[in-house]
N, C-alpha and C positions, 0 to 999 in steps of 0.2 A: 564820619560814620554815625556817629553820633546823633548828630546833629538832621541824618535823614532817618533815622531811626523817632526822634521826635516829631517829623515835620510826618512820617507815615501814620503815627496814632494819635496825631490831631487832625489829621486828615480823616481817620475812620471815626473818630467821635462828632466829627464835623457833621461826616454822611448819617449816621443816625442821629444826632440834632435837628438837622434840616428833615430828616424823613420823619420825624416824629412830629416838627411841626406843620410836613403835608398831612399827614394823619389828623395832627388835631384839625387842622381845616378844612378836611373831609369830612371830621365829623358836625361841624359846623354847618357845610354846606347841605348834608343829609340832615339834620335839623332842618332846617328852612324850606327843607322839600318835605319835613313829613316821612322821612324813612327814617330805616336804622337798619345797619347790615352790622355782619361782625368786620372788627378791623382785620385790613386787607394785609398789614406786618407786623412782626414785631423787627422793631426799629435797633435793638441791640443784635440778635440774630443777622439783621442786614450789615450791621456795621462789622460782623466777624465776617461775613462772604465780602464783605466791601476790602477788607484788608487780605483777602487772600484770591482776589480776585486779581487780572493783568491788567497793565496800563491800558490797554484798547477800552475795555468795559468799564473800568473807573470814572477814564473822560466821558461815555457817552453817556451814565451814570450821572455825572456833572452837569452835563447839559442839558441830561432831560428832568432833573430835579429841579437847575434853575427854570426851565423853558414851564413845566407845569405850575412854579412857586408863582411866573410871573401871571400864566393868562389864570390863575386861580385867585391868584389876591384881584385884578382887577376886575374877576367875577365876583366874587364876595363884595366888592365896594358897591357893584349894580347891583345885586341882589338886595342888599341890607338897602340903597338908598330910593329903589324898588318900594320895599315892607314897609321904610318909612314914609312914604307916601300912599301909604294904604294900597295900595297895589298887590295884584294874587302873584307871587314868585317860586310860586312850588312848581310849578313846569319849568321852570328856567335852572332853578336851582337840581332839579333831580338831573337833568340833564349835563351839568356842570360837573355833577356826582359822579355819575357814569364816564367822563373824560377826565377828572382826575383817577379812580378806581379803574382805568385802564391805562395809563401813565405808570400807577404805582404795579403794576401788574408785571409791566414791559423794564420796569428799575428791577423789579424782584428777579425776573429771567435774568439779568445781568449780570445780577453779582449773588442772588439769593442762596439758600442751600441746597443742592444737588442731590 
């Protein structure tokens, strides 16, 4: 009992770890586009709906936090190697924005507060 009681609140510190560092890279990303919006969570907030949230929405939660970390970091490596070659990446970048900032949108409805 224990022992699931530890493995549930490293699991919810986990989910606002990770969602804090898709925030930061949203805000990264809207750097490079030339915006600035207000951020789309607060990342402790998610992690209290993450832990009272059911197994169904945890996993899906799971999945779409990895699924956005992945094509998000391999957008930010094109974008940044984009800029570095003098290259315009603000259309590519705000567009990026907009599919992470609806990613985090669709994590909030899942576990967010009611």
């Amino acid at each position: 009992m224990f022992q699931s009681a530890q493995r549930s609140a490293a699991s919810t510190d986990d989910a606002a770890q990770r969602l804090g560092r898709l925030v930061g890279a949203l805000g990264l990303v809207e750097q490079l586009a030339g915006e600035s919006h207000e951020l789309p969570a607060d990342p402790i907030a998610i992690a209290a709906g993450y832990r009272q949230a059911g197994p169904i929405a945890r996993r899906r939660f799971d999945a779409l936090i990895a699924e956005t970390a992945a094509f998000a970091a391999a957008g930010i490596e094109i974008l940044l190697r984009q800029r570095q070659g003098r290259g315009e990446c603000r259309v590519a970048a705000a567009r990026l924005a907009n599919e992470m900032r609806a990613a985090i949108a669709e994590m909030i409805a899942l576990v967010g507060p009611r």
